[in-house]
N, CA, C and O atoms as CSV, one atom per row, in Angstrom:
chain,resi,resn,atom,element,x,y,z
A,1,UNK,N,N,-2.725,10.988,-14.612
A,1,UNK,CA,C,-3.446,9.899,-13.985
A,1,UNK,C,C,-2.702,8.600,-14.271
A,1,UNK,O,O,-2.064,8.470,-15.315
A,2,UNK,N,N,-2.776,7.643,-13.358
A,2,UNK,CA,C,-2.097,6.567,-12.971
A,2,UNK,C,C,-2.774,5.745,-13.865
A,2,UNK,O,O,-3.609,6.189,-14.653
A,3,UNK,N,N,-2.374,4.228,-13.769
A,3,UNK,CA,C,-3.512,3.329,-14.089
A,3,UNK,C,C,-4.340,2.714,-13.702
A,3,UNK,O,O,-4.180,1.881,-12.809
A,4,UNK,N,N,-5.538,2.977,-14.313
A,4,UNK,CA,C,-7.053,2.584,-13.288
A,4,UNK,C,C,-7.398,1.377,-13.240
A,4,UNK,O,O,-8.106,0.873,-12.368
A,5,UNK,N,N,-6.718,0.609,-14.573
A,5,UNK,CA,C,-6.794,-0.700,-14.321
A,5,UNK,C,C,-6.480,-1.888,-13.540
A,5,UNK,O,O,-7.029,-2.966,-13.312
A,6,UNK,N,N,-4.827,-0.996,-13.042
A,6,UNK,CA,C,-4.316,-1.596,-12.174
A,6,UNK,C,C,-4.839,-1.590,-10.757
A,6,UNK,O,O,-4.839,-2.249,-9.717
A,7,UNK,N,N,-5.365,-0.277,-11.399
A,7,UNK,CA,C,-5.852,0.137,-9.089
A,7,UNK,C,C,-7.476,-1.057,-9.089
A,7,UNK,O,O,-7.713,-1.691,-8.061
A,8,UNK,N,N,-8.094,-1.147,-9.904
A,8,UNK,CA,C,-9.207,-1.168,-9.592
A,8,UNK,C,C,-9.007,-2.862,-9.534
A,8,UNK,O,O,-9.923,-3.568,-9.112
A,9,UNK,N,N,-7.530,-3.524,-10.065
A,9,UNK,CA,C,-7.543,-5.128,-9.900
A,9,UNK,C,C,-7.200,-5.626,-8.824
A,9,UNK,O,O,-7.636,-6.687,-8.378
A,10,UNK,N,N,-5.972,-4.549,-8.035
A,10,UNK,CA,C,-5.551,-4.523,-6.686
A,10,UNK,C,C,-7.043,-4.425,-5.995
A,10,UNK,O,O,-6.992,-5.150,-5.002
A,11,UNK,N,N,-8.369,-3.823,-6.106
A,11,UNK,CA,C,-9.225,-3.281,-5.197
A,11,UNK,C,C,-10.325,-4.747,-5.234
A,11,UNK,O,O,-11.051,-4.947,-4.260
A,12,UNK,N,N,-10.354,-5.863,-6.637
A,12,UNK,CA,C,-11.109,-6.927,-7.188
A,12,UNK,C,C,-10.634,-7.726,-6.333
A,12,UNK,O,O,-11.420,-8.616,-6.011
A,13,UNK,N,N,-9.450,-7.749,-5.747
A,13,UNK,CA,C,-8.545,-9.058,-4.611
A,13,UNK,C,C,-8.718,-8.597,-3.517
A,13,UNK,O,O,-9.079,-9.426,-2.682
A,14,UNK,N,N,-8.595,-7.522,-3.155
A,14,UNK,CA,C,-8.775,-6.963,-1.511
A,14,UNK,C,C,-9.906,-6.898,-0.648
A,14,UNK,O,O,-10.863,-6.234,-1.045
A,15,UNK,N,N,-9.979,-7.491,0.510
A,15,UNK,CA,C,-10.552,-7.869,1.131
A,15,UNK,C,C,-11.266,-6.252,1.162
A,15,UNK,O,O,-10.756,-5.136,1.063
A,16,UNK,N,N,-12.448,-6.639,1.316
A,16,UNK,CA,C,-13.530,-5.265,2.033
A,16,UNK,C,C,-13.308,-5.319,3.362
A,16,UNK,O,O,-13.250,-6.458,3.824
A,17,UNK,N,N,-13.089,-3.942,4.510
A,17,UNK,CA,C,-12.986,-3.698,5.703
A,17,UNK,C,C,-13.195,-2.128,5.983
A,17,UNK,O,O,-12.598,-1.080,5.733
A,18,UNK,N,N,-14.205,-2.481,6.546
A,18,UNK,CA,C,-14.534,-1.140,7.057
A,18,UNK,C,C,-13.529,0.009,7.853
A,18,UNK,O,O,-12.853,-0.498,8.748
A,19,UNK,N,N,-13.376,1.199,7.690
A,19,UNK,CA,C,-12.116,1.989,8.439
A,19,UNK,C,C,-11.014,1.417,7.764
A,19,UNK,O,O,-10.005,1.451,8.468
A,20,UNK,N,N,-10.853,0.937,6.726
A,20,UNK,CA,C,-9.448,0.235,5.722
A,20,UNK,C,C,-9.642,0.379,4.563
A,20,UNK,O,O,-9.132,1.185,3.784
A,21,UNK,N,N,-10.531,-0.543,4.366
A,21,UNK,CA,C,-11.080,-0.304,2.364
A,21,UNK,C,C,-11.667,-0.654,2.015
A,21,UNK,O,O,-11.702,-1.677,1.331
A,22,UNK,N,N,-12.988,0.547,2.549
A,22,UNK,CA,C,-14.268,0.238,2.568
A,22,UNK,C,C,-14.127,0.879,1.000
A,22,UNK,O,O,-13.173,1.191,0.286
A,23,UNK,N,N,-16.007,0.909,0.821
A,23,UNK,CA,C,-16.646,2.375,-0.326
A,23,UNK,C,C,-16.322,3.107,-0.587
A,23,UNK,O,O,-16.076,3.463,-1.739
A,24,UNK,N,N,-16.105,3.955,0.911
A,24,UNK,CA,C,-15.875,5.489,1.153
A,24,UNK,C,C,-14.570,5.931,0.951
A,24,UNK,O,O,-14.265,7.063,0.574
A,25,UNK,N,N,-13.690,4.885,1.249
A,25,UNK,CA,C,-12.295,5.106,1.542
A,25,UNK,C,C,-10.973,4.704,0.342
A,25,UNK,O,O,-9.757,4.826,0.191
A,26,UNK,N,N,-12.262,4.122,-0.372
A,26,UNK,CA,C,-11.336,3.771,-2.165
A,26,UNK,C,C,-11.450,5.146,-3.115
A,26,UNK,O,O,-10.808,5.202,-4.164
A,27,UNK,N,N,-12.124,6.013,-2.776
A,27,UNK,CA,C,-11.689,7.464,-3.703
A,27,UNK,C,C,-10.767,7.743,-3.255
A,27,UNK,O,O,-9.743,7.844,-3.930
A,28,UNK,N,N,-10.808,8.022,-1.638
A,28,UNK,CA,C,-8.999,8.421,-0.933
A,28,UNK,C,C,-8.335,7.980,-1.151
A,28,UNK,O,O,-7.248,8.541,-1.021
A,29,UNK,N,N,-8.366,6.532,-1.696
A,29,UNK,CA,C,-6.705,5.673,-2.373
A,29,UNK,C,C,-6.642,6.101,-3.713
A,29,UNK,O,O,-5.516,6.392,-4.118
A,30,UNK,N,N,-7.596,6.209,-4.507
A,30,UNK,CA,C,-7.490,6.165,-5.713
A,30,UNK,C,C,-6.978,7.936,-5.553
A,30,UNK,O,O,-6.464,8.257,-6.624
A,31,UNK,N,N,-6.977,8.966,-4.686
A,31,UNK,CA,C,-6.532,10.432,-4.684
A,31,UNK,C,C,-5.021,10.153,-4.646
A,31,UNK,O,O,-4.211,10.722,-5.377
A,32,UNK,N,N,-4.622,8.919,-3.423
A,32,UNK,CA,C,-3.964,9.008,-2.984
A,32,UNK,C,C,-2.877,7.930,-3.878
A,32,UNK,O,O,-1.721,8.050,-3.472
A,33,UNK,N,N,-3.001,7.146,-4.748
A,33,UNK,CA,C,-2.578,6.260,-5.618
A,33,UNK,C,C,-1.603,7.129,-6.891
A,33,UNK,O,O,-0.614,6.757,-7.522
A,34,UNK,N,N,-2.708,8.947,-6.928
A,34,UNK,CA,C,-2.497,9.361,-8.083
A,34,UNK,C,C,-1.537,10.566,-7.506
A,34,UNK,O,O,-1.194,11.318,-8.418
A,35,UNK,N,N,-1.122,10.860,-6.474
A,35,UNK,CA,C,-0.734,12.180,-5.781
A,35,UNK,C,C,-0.288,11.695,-4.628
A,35,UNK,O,O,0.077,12.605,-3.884
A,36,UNK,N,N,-0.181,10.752,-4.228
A,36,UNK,CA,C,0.626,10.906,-2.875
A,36,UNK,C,C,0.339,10.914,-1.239
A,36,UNK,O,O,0.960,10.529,-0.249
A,37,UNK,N,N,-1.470,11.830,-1.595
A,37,UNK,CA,C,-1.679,12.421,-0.682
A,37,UNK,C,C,-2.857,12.021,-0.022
A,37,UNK,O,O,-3.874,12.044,-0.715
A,38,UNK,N,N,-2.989,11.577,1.414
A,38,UNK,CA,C,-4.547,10.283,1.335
A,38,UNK,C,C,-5.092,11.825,2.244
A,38,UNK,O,O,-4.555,12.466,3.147
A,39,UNK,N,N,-6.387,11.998,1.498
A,39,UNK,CA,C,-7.423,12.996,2.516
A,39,UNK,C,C,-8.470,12.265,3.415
A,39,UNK,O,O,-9.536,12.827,3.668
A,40,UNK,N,N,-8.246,11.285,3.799
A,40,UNK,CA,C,-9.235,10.818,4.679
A,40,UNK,C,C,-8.152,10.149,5.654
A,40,UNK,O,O,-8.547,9.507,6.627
A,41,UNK,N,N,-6.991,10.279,5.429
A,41,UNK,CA,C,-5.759,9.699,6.932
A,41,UNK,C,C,-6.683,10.094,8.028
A,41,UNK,O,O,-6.545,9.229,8.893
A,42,UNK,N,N,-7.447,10.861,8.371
A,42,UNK,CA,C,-7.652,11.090,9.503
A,42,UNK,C,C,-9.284,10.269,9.939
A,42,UNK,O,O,-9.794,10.330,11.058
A,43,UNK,N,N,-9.880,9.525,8.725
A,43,UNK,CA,C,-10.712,8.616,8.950
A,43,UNK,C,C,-10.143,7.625,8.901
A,43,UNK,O,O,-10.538,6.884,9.802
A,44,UNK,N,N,-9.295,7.133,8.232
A,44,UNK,CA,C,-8.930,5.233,8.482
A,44,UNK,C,C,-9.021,5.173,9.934
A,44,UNK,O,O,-8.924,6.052,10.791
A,45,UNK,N,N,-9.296,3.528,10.019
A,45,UNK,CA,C,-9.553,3.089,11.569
A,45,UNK,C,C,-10.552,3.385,13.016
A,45,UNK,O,O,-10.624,2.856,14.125
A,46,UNK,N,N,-11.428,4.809,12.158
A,46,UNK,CA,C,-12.480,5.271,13.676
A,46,UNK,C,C,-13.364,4.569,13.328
A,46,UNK,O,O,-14.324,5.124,13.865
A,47,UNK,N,N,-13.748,3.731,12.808
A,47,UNK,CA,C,-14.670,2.806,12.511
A,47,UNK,C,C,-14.265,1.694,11.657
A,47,UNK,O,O,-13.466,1.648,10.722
A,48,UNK,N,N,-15.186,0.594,12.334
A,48,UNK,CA,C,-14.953,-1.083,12.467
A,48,UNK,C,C,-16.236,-1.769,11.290
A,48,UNK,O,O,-16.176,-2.640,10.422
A,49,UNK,N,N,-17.375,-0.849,11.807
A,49,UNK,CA,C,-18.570,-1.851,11.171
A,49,UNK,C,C,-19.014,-0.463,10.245
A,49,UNK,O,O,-18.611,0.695,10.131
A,50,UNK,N,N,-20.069,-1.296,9.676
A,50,UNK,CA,C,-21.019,-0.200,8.762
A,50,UNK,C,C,-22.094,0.302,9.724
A,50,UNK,O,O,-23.014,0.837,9.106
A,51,UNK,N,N,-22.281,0.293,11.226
A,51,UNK,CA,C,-22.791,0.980,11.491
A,51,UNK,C,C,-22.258,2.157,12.139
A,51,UNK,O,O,-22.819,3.248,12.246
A,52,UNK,N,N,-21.041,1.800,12.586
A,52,UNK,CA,C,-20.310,3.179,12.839
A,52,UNK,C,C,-19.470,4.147,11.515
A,52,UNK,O,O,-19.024,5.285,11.658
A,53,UNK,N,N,-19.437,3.467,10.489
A,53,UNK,CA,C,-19.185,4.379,8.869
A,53,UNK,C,C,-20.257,5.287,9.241
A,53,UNK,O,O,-20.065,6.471,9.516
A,54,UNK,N,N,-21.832,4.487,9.248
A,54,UNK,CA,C,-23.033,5.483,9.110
A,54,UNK,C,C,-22.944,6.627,10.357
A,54,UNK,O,O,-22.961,7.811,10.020
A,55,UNK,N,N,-22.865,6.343,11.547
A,55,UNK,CA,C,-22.705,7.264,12.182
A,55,UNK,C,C,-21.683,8.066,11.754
A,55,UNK,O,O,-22.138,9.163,11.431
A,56,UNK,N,N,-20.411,7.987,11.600
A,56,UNK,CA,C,-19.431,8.807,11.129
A,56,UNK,C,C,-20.290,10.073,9.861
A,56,UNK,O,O,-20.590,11.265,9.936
A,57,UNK,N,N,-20.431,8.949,8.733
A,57,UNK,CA,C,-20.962,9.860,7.927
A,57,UNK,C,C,-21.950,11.023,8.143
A,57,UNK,O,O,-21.875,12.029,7.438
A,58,UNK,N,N,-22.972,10.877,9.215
A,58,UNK,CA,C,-24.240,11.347,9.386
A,58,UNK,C,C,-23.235,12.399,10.577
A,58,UNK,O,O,-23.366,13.588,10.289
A,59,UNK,N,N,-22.577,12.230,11.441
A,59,UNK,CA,C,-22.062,13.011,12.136
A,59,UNK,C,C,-21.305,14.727,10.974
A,59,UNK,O,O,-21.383,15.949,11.108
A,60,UNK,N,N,-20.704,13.849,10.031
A,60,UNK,CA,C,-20.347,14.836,9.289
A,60,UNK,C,C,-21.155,15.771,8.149
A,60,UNK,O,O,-20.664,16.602,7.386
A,61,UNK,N,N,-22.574,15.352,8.289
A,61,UNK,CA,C,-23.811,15.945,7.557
A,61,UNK,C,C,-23.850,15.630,6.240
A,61,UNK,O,O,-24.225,16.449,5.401
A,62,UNK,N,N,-23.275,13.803,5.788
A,62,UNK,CA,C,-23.722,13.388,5.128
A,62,UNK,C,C,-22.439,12.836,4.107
A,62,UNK,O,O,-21.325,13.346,4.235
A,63,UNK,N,N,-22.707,11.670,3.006
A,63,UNK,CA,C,-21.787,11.419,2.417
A,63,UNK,C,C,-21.181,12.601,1.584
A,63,UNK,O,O,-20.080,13.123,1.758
A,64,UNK,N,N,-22.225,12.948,0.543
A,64,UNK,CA,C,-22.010,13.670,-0.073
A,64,UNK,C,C,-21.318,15.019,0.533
A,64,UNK,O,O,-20.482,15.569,-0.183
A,65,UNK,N,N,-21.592,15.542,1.712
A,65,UNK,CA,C,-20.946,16.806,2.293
A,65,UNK,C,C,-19.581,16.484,2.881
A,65,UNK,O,O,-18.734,17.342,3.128
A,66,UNK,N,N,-19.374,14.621,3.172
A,66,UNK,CA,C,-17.901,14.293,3.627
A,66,UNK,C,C,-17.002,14.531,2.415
A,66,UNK,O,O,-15.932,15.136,2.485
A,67,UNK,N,N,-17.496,14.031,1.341
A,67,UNK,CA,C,-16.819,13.724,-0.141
A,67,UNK,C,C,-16.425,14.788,-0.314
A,67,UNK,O,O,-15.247,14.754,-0.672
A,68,UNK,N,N,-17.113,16.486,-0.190
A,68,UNK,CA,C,-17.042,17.461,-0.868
A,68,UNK,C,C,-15.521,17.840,-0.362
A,68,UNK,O,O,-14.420,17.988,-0.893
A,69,UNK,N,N,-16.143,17.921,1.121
A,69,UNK,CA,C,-14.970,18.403,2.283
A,69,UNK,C,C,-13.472,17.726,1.807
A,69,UNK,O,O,-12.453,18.163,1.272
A,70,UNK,N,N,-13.717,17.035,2.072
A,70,UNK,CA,C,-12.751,16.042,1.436
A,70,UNK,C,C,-11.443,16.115,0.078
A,70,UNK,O,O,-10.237,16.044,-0.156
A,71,UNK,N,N,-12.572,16.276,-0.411
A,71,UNK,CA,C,-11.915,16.633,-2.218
A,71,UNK,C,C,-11.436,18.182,-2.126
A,71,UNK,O,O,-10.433,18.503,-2.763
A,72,UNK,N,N,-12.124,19.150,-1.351
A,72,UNK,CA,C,-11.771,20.253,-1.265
A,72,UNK,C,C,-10.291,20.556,-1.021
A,72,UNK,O,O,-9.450,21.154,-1.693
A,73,UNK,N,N,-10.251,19.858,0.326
A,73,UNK,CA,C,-9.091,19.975,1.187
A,73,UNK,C,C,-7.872,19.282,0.191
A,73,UNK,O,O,-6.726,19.354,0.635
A,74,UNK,N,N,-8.014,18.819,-0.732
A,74,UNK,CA,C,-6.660,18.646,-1.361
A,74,UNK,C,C,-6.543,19.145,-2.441
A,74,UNK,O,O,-5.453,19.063,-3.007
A,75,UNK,N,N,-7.793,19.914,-3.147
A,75,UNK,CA,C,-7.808,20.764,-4.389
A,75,UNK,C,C,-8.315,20.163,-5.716
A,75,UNK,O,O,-8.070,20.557,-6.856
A,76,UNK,N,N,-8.988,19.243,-5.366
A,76,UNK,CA,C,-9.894,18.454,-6.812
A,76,UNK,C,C,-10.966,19.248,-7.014
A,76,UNK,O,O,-11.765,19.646,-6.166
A,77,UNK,N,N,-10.946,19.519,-8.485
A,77,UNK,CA,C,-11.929,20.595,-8.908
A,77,UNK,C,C,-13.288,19.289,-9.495
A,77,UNK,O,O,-13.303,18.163,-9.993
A,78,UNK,N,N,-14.178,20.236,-9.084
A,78,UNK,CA,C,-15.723,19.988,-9.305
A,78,UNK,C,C,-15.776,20.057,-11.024
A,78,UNK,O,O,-15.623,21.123,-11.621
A,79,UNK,N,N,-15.964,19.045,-11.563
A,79,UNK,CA,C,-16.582,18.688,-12.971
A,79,UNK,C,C,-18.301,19.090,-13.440
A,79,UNK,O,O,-19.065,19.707,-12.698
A,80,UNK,N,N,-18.599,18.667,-14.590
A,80,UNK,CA,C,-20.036,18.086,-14.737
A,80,UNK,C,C,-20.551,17.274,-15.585
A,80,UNK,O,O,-21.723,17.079,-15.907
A,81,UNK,N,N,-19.104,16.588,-16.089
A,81,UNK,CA,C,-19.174,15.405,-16.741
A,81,UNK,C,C,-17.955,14.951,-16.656
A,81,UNK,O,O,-16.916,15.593,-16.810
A,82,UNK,N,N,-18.155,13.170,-16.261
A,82,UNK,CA,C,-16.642,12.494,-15.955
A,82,UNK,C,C,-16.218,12.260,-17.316
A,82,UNK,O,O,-16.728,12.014,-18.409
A,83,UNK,N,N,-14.758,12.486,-16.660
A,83,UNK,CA,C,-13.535,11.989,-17.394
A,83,UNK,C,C,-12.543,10.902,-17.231
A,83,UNK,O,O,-11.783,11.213,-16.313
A,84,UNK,N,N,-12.327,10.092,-17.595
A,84,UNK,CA,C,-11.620,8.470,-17.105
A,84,UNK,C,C,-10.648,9.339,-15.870
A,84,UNK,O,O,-9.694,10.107,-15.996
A,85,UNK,N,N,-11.194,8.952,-14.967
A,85,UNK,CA,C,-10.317,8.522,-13.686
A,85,UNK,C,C,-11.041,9.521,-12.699
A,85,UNK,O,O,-10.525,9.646,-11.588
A,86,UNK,N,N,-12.289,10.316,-13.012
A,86,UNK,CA,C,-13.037,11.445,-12.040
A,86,UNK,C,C,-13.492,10.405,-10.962
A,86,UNK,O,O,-13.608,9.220,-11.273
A,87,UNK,N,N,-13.670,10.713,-10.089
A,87,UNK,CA,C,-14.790,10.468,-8.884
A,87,UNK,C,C,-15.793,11.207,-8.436
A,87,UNK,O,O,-15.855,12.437,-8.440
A,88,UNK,N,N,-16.851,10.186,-7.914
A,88,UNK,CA,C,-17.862,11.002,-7.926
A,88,UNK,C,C,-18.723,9.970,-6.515
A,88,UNK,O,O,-18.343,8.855,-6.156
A,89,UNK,N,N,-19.924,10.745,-5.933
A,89,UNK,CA,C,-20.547,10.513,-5.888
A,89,UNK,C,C,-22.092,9.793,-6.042
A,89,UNK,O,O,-22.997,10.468,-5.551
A,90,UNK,N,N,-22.386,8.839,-6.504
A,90,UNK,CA,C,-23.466,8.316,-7.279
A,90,UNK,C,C,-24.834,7.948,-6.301
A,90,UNK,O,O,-24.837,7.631,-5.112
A,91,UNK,N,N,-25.951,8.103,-7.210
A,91,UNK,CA,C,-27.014,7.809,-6.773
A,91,UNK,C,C,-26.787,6.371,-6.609
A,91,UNK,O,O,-25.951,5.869,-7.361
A,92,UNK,N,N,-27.670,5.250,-5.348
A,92,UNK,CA,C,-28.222,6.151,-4.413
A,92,UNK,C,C,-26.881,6.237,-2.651
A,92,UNK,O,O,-26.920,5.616,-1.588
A,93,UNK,N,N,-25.997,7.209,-3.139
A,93,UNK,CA,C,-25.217,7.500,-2.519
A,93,UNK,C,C,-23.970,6.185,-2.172
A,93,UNK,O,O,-23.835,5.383,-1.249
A,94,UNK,N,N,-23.333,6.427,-3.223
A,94,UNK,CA,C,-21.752,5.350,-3.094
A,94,UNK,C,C,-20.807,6.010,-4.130
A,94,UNK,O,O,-20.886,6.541,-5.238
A,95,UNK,N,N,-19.629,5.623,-2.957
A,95,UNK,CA,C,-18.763,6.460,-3.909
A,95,UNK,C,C,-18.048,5.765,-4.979
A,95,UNK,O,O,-17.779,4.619,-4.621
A,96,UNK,N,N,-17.538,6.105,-6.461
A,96,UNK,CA,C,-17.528,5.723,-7.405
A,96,UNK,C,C,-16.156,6.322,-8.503
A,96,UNK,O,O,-15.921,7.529,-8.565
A,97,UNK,N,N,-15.519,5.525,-9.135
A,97,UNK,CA,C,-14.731,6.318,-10.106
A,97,UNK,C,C,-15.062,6.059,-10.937
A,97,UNK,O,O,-15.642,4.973,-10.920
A,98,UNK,N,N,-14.983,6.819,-12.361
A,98,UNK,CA,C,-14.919,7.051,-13.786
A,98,UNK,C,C,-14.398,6.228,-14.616
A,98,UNK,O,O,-13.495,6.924,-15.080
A,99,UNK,N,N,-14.322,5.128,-15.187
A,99,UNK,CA,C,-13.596,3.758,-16.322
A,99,UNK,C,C,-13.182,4.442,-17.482
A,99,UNK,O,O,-12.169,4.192,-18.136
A,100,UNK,N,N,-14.452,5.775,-17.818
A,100,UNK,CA,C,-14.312,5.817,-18.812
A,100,UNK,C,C,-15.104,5.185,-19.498
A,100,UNK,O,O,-15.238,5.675,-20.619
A,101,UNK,N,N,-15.952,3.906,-19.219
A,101,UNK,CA,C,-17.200,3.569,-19.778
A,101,UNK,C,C,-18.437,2.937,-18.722
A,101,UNK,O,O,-19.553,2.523,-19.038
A,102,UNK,N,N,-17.896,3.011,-17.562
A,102,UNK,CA,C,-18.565,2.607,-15.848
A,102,UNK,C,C,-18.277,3.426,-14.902
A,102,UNK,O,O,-17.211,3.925,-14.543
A,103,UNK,N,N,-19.234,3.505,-14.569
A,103,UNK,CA,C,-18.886,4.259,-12.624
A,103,UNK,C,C,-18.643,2.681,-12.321
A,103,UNK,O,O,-19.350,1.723,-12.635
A,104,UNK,N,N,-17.396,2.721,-11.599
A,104,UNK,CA,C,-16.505,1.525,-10.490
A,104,UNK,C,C,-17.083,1.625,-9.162
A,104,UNK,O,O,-17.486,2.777,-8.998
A,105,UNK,N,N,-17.271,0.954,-8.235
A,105,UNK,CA,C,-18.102,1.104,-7.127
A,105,UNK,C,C,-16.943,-0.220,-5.799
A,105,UNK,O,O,-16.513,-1.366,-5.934
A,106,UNK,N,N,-16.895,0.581,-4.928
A,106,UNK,CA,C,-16.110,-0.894,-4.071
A,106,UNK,C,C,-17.272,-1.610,-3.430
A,106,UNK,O,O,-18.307,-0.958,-3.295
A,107,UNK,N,N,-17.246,-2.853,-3.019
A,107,UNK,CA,C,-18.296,-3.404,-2.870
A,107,UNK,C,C,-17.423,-4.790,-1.648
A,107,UNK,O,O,-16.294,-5.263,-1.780
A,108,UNK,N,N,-18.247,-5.040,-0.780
A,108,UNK,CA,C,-17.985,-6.153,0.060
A,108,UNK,C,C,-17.137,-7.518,-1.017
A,108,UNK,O,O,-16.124,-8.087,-0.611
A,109,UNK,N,N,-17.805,-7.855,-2.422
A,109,UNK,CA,C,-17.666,-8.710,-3.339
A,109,UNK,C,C,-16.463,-8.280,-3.701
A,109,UNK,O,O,-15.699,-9.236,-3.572
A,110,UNK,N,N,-15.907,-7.372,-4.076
A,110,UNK,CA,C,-14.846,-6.560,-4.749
A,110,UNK,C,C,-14.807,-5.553,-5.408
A,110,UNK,O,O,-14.310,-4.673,-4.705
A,111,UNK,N,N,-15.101,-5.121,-6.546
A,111,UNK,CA,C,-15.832,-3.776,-7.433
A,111,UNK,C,C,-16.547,-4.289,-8.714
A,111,UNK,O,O,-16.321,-5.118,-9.595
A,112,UNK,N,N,-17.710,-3.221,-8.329
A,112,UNK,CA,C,-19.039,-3.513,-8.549
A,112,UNK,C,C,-18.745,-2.365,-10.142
A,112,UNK,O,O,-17.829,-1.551,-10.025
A,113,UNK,N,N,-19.402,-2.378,-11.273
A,113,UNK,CA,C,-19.766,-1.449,-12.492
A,113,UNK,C,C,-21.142,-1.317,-12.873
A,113,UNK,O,O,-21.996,-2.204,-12.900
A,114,UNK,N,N,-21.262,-0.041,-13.181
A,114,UNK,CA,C,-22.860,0.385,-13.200
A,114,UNK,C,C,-22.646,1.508,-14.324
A,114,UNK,O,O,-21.707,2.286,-14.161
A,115,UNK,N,N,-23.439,1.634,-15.424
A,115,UNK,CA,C,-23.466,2.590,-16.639
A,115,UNK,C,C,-24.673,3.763,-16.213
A,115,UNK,O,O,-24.823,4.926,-16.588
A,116,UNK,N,N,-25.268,3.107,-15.483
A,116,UNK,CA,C,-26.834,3.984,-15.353
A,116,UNK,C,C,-26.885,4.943,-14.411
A,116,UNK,O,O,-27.809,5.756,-14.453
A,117,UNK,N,N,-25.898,5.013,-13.397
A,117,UNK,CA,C,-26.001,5.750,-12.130
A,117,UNK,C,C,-25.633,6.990,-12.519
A,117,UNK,O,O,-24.630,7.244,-13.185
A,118,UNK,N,N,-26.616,7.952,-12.020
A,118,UNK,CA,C,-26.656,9.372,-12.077
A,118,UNK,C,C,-25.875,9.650,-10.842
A,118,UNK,O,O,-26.032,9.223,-9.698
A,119,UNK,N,N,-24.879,10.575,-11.411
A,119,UNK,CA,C,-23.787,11.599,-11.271
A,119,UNK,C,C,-24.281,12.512,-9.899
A,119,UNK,O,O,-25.283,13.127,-10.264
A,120,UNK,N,N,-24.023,12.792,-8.692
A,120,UNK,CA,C,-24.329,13.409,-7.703
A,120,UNK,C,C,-23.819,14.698,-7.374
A,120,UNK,O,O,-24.381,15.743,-7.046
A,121,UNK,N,N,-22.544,14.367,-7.549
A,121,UNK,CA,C,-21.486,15.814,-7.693
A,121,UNK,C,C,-19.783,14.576,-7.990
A,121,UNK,O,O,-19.354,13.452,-7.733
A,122,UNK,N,N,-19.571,15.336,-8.400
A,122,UNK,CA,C,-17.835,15.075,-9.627
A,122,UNK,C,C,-16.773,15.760,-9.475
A,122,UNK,O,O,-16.843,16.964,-9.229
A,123,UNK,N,N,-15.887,15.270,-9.564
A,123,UNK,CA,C,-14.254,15.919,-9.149
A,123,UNK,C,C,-13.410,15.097,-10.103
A,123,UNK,O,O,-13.552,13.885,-10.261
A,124,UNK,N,N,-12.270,16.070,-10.902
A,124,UNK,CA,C,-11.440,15.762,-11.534
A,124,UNK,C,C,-10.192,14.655,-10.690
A,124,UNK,O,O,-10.125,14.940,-9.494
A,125,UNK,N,N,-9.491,13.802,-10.993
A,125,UNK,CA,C,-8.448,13.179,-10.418
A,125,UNK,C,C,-7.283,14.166,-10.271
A,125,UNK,O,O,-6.223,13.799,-9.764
């Protein structure tokens, strides 16, 4: 694993944009930061606003079932407790990485930290 500090200061300056670098689409950098390999190339850009994310998502039967798909297709194994640099899913549905002492959250503001959020489903980096 790369450094999370660095990714997550690059993510504190960067503009929020939906279909670019949104929520959804900062686990795929942070996959893709650590390996090379972005699993959502084929979502950047089909959506502009957060209401077409939501349709997207709901088309695909949900965040949590995009995330899974997702993580599958490049071989991140399912955890059940994070480890500095896991991603996950978090209640109430945003996607999130591991600090190591915060779930990291991308946020319109920049990235958001939360200690309390229960774990949805988890994948190793």
């Amino acid at each position: 694993m790369t450094d999370i500090a660095g990714f997550l200061s690059r993510y504190a300056s960067e503009p929020f944009v939906w279909g670019k670098s949104d929520c959804a689409l900062w686990i795929a950098d942070w996959w893709q930061f650590n390996h090379g390999e972005d699993p959502a190339a084929h979502l950047r850009g089909t959506y502009t606003t957060e209401d077409e994310k939501a349709a997207l998502v709901a088309r695909e039967g949900g965040l949590l079932r995009l995330v899974s798909g997702l993580a599958r297709s490049v071989g991140a194994k399912r955890q059940r407790t994070p480890s500095t640099g896991s991603f996950a899913v978090i209640d109430p549905g945003i996607c999130a990485i591991w600090t190591g002492d915060y779930w990291a959250a991308r946020s319109p503001a920049g990235v958001a930290f939360t200690k309390e959020a229960k774990a949805w489903r988890i994948w190793s980096i």
